[in-house]
VOGU-3710 file (C-alpha; in Angstrom, 3 decimals, decimal comma):
1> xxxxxxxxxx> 0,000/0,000/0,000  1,231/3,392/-1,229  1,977/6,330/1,559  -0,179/8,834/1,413  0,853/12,384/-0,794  2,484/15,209/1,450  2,299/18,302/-0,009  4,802/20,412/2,830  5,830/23,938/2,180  9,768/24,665/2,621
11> xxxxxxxxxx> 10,676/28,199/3,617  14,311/28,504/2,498  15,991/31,420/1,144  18,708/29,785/-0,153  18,045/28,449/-3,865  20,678/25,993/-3,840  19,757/23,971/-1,233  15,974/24,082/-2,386  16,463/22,898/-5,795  18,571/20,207/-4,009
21> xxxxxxxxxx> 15,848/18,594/-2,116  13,401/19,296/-4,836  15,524/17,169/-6,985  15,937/14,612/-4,636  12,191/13,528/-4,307  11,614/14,142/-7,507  14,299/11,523/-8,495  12,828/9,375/-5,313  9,256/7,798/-6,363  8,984/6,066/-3,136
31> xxxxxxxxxx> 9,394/9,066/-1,126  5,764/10,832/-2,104  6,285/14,753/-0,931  5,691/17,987/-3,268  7,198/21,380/-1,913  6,193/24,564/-2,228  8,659/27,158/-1,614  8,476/30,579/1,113  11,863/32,167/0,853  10,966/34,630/3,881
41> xxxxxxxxxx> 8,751/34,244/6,914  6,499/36,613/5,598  5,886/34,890/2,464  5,955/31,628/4,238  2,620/33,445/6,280  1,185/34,377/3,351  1,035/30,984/2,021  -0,148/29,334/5,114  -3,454/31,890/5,146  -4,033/31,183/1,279
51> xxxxxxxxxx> -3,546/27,372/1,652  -3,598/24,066/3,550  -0,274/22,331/3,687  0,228/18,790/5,163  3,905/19,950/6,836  6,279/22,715/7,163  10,294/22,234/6,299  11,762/25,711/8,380  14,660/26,939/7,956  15,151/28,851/11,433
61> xxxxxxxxxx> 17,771/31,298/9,687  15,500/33,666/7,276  16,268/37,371/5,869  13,209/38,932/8,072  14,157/36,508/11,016  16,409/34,140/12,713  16,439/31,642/16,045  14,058/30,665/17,696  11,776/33,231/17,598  10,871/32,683/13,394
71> xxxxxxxxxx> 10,214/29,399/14,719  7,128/30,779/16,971  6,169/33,679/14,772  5,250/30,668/12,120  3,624/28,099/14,627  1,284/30,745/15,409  0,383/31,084/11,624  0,829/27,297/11,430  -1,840/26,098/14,159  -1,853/22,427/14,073
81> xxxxxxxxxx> 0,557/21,943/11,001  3,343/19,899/11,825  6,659/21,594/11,670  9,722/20,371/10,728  12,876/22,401/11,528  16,259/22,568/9,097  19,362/23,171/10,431  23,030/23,762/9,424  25,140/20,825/11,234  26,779/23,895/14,003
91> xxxxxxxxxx> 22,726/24,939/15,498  21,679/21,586/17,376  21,304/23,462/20,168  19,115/26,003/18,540  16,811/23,418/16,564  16,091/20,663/20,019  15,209/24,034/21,980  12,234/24,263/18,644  12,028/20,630/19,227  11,211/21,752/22,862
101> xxxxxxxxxx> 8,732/24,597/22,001  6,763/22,436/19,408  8,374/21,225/16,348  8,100/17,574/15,959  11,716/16,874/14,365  14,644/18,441/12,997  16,959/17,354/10,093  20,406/18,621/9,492  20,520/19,737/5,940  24,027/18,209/5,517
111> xxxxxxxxxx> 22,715/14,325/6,032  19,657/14,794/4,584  18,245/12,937/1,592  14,769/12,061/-0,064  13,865/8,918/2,117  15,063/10,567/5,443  13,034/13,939/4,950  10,102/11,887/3,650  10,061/10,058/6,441  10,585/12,408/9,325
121> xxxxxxxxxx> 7,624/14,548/7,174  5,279/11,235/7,403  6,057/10,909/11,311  5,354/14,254/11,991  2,148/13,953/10,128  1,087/11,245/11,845  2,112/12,257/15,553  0,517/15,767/14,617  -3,031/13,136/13,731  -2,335/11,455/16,457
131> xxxxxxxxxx> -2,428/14,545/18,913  -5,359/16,011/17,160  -7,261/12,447/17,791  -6,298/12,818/21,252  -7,298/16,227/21,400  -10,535/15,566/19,699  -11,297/12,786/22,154  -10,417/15,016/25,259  -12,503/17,813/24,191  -15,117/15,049/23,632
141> xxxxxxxxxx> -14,365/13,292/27,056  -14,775/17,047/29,067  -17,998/17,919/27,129  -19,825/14,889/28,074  -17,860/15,331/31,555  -19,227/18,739/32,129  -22,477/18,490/30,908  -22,823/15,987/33,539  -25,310/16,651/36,348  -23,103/14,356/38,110
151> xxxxxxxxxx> -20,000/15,827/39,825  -16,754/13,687/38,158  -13,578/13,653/40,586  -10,326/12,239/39,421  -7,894/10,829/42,821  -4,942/9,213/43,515  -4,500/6,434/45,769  -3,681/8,876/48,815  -7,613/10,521/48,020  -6,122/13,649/46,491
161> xxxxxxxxxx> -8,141/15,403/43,495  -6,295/15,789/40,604  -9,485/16,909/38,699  -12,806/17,657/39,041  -15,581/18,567/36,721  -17,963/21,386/36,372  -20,653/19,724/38,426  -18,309/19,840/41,590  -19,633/23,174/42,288  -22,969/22,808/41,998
171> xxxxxxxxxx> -22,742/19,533/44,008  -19,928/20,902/47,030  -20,389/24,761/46,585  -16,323/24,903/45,954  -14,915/25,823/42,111  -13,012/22,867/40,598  -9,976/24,456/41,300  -10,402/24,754/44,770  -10,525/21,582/44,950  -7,740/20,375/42,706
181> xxxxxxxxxx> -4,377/19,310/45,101  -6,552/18,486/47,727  -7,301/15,857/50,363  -11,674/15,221/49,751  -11,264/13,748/52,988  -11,329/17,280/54,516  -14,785/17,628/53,156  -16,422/14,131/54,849  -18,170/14,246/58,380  -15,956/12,859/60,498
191> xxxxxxxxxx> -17,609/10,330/61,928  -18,543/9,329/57,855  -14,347/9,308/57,301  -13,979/5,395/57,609  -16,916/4,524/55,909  -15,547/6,851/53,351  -11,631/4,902/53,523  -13,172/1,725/53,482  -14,941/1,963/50,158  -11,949/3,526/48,727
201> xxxxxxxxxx> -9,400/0,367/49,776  -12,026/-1,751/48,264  -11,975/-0,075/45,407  -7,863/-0,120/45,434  -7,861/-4,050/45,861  -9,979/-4,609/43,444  -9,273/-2,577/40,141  -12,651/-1,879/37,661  -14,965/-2,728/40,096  -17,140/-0,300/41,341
211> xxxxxxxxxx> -18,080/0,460/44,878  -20,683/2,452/46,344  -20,432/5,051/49,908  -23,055/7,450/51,099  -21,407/9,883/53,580  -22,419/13,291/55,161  -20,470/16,250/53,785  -20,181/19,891/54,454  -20,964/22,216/51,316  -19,054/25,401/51,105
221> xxxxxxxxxx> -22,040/27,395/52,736  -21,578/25,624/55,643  -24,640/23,132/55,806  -24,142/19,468/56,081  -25,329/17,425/53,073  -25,673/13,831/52,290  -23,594/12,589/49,343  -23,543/9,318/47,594  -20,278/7,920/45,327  -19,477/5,726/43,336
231> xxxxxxxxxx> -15,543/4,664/42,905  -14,071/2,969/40,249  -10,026/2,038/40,491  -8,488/3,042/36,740  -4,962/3,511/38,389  -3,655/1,128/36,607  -5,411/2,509/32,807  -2,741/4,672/31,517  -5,162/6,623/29,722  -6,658/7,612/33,006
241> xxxxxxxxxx> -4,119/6,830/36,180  -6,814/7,861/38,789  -9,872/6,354/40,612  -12,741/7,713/39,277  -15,383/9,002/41,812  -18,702/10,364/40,477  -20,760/11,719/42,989  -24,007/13,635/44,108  -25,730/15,060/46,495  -28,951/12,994/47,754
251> xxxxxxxxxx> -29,985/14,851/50,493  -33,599/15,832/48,491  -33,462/11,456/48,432  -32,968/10,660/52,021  -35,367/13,476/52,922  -37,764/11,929/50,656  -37,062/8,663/52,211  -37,302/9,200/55,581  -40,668/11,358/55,097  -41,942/7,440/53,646
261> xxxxxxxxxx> -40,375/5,743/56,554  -42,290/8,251/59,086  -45,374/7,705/56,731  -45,277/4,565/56,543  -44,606/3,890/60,353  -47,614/6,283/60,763  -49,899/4,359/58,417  -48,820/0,757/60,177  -49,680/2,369/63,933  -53,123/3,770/61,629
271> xxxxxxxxxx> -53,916/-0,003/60,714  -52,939/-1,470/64,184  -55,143/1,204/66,301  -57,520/0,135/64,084  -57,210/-3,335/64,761  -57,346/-2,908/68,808  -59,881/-0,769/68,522  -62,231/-3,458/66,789  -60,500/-5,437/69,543  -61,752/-3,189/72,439
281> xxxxxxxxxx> -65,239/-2,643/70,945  -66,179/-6,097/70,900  -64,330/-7,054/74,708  -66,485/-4,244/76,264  -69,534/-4,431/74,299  -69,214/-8,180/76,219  -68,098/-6,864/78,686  -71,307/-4,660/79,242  -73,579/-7,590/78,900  -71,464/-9,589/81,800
291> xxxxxxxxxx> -72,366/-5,794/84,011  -76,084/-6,098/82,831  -76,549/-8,956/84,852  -74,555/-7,936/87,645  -76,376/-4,896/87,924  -79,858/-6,937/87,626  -79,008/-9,356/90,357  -77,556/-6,634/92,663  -80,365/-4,899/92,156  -82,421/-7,653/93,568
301> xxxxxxxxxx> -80,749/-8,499/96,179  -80,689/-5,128/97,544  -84,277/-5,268/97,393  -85,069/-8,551/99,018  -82,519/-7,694/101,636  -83,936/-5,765/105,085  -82,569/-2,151/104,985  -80,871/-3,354/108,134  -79,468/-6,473/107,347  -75,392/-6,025/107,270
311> xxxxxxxxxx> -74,486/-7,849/104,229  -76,321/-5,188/102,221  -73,295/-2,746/102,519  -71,015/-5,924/100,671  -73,406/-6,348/98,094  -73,889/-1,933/97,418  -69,654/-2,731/97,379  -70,655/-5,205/94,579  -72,430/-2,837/92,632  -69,808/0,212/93,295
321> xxxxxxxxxx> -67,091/-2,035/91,630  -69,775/-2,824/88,674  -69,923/0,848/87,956  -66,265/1,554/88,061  -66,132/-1,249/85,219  -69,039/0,216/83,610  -67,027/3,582/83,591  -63,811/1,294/81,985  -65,951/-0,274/78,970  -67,220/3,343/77,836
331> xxxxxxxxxx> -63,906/4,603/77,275  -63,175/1,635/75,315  -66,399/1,847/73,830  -65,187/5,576/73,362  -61,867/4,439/71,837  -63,327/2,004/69,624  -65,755/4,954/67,841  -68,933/2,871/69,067  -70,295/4,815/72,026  -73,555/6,800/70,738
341> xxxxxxxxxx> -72,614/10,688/70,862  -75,052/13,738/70,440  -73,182/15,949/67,941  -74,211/19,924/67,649  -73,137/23,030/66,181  -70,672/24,754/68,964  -67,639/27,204/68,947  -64,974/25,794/70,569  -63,782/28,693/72,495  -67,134/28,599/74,340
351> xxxxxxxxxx> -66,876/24,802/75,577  -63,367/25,588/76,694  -64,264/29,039/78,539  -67,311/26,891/80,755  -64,939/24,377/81,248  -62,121/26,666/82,223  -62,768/26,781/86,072  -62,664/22,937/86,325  -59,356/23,033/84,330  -57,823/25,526/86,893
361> xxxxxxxxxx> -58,838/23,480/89,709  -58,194/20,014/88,047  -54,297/20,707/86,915  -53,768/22,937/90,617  -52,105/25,866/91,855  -48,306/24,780/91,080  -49,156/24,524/86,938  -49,972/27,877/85,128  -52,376/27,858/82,548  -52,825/29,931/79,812
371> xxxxxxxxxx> -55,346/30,231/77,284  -54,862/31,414/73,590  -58,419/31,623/71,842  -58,555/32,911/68,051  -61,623/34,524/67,037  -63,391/34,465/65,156  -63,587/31,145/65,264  -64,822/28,674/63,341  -68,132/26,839/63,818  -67,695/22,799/64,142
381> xxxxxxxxxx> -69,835/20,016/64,980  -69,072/17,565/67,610  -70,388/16,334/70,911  -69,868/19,193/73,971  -69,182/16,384/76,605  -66,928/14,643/74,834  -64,654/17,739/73,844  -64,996/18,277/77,568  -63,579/14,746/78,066  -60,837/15,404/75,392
391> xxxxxxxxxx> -60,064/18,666/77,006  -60,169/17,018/80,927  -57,864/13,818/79,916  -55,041/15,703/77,955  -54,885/18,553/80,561  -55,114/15,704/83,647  -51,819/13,871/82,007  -50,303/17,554/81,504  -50,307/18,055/85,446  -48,918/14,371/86,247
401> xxxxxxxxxx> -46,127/14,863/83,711  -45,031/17,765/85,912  -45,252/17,485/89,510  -42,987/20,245/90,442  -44,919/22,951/88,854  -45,065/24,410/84,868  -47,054/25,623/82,378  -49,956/24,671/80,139  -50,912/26,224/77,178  -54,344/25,817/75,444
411> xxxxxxxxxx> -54,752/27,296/72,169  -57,354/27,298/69,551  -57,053/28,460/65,477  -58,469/28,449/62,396  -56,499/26,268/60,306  -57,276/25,300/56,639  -55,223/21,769/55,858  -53,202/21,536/52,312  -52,465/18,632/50,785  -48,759/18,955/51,771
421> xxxxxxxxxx> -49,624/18,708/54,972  -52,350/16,243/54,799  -50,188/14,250/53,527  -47,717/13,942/56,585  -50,505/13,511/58,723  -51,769/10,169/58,574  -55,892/10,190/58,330  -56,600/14,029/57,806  -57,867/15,345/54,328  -57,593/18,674/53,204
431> xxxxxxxxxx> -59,689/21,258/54,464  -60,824/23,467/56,649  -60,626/22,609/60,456  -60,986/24,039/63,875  -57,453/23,701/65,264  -57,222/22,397/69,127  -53,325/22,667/70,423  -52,703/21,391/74,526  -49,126/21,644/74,911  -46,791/21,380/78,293
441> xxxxxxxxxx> -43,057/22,156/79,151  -42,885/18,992/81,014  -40,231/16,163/80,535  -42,002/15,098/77,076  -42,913/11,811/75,889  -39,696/9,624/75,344  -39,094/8,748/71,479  -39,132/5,000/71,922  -42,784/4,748/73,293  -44,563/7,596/71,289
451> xxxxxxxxxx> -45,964/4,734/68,938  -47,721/3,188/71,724  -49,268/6,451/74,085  -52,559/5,949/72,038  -52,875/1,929/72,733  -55,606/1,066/75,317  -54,276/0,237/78,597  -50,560/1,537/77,573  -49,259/3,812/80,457  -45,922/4,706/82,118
461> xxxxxxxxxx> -47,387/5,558/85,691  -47,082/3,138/88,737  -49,225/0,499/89,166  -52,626/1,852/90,386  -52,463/5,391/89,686  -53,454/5,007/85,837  -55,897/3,271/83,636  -54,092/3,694/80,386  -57,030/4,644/78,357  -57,111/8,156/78,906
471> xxxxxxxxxx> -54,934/9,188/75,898  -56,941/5,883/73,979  -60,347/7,565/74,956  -59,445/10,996/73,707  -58,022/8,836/70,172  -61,479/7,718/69,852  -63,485/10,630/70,177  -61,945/12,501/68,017  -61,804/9,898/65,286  -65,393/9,332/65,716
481> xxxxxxxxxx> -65,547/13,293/65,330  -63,923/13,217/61,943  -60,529/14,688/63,603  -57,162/13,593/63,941  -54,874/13,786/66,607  -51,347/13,938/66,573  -48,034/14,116/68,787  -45,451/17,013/67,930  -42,160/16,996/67,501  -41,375/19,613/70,225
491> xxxxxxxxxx> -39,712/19,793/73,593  -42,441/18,989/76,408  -45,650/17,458/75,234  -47,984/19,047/72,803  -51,194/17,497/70,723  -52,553/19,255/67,983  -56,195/18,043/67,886  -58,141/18,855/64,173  -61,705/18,937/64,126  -63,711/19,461/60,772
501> xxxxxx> -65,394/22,921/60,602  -68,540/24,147/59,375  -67,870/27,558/57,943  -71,213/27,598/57,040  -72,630/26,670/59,963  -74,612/24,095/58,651
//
């Protein structure tokens, strides 16, 4: 197969040597290179604006300029032509410092013939392809690189950047320069650093295998992120030398996900409260039937029994103890949504305001209350006894959480329900509602048992000094209300109670 045709242009000003070499290729068939002749480096810049040339023969010592600088002032005019640089047998020095500032060969003019400057022309050509492939593939390689949404890091086996893409800003808040030389360690959560190492060794023993690390970092504006990478060892690629990292920041992602975790844990506690209180609807509705006939006999007894015949008082102790269960199996009956209620158009404000002095006296002298009513408020529909209940049982455990004294806040709003937020709280529906807040600065309710504080017969006081369905009887009437109730996330204890309004009063 034939080499390719070079046509080169040879700026020499002296004709002697020029008709030399172009009567040595032309007497040389194998050696396929045409010249066309610049006798200055002006000319020779003329030529290279007017034409494309495959190569350049310079001779560095011109009439309009000499050294090394005619060797620059024509690579700039040149571009990406290869040039080839001429030299008398005494310059060496002169033509390996053009060797050094770009020129891919030089050829002393004394040993040169047709085969050697052909072929020193087709290397250069071929080295100059070879660098413009290379160039091409780079330019390629950092366009797809920084159009990335993903942030690209190049490190070394000590986790030092050597480069970093566009993306690195947008992902760490630092430019990818001020990055570059630098330890990414210094960017990792401690605590996060030997998750972080261990990935990377993994990666290190085992080369083209890719390894995945979330980790907390700290973006330039000073908030802590969480980041996910994945590392790939290329160290030993010599087209790369580096482990690759791309990363991101997934802190929108584990937000996301632990908004379903919470929503999901809230749905589950839904379904189970659900369950017990089908549970504690049927127990007590048996239960009730088992106190009907207690209540019928004792009832008989005390009438066949003289008014002063002693064993009356054991069987009245009889019937005491029947009514204390009686008053257990309507709060279940009250948790389970199947006690009958007598629902009517009230404003809140004005149950809470009648009920007010039994509040004061029920929570004592050593906890402050305060009330904050808005008004107007909204109109709602729900049973006045049973919002009394709701209002005595939250406000009762507000006073046992603090024994040594505090405060207790009831407050009351107008509050109209997006679907953002109904969709954090499990069971509500957009809307408008009538907003019922009972918060203390008491000791709070412990993380590990929050799950539970609605669960008939769950409480945390001593033996004998609590049912454990006063939180479960307040869960019930406001379910059976068409409310929701729910725990906040505060210091001390607060319940934000919502209660469907009627705006129109209807």
């Amino acid at each position: 197969m034939s080499a390719e045709q070079i046509h080169a242009l040879l700026v020499e000003d002296d004709d002697a040597y020029a008709q030399m070499l172009e009567l040595a290729l032309a007497s040389e068939p194998s050696a396929p290179v045409t010249l066309e002749r610049a006798r200055s480096l002006v000319e020779a810049r003329q030529r290279l604006s007017a034409r494309a040339f495959g190569a350049v023969l310079l001779d560095l010592g011109l009439p309009d300029s000499s050294g090394i600088e005619t060797f620059r002032r024509l690579q700039s005019a040149a571009g990406e032509i290869p040039i080839v640089v001429l030299t008398a047998s005494d310059d060496d020095g002169l033509a390996v410092s053009a060797v050094h500032a770009g020129a891919q060969d030089y050829l002393v003019k004394s040993s040169t013939d047709a085969q050697l400057l052909s072929r020193s022309l087709r290397y250069a050509c071929e080295r100059a392809r070879l660098r413009r492939i290379l160039a091409e593939r780079e330019a390629r390689f950092r366009a797809l690189v920084d159009q990335s949404h993903e942030a690209i890091t190049l490190l070394d086996e000590h986790l030092v950047a050597s480069y970093n893409s566009r993306a690195v800003e947008t992902v760490t808040g630092y430019r990818p320069d001020e990055l570059n030389g630098h330890c990414i360690e210094a960017l990792v959560h401690d605590e996060d650093v030997p998750i972080l190492r261990e990935a990377f060794q993994a990666a290190l023993d085992h080369p083209g295998e890719p390894r995945t690390v979330e980790y907390r970092f700290l973006h330039k504006d000073g908030s802590l992120r969480f980041g996910q990478a994945v590392l790939v060892n290329h160290l030993q690629n010599g087209a790369v030398r580096a482990v690759v990292a791309n990363h991101r920041d997934v802190t929108q992602r584990k937000a996301a996900e632990e908004a379903l975790r919470v929503s999901e844990e809230r749905l589950r506690q839904a379904h189970k409260m659900e369950a017990v209180g089908r549970l504690a609807g049927g127990i007590a509705h048996d239960f009730n039937n088992v106190l009907t006939a207690i209540f019928g006999y004792t009832d008989l007894l005390l009438e066949q029994l003289p008014a002063n015949d002693l064993s009356r008082n054991d069987v009245l102790e009889i019937r005491h103890s029947a009514e204390r269960a009686a008053s257990l199996t309507r709060q279940l009956l009250a948790f389970s949504r199947k006690q009958v209620l007598q629902p009517q158009i009230i404003d809140l404000n004005d149950v809470i305001e009648s009920v007010q002095p039994l509040l004061i006296r029920l929570v004592g002298y050593h906890v402050e209350l305060t009330l904050t009513c808005e008004r107007p408020l909204w109109k709602m529909k729900a049973d006045p006894g049973q919002i009394e209940q709701v209002l005595m049982n939250l406000c009762a455990n507000a006073r046992d959480a603090m024994p040594e004294g505090g405060t207790l806040d009831i407050a009351t709003a107008n509050r109209r329900v997006s679907a953002d937020e109904a969709t954090s709280r499990v069971g509500l529906r957009p809307g408008d509602y009538v907003l019922l807040a009972i918060g203390d600065n008491g000791p709070g309710i412990p993380v590990e048992i929050r799950s539970h504080i609605f669960e008939p017969f769950f409480t945390t006081k001593e033996q004998g000094k609590g049912t454990g369905l006063g939180l479960a009887t307040v869960y019930g009437i406001v379910k059976q209300s068409g409310g929701g109730i729910y725990l906040e996330d505060t210091a001390g204890a607060r319940f934000s109670i919502f209660l469907p309004a009627r705006i129109d009063g209807g």
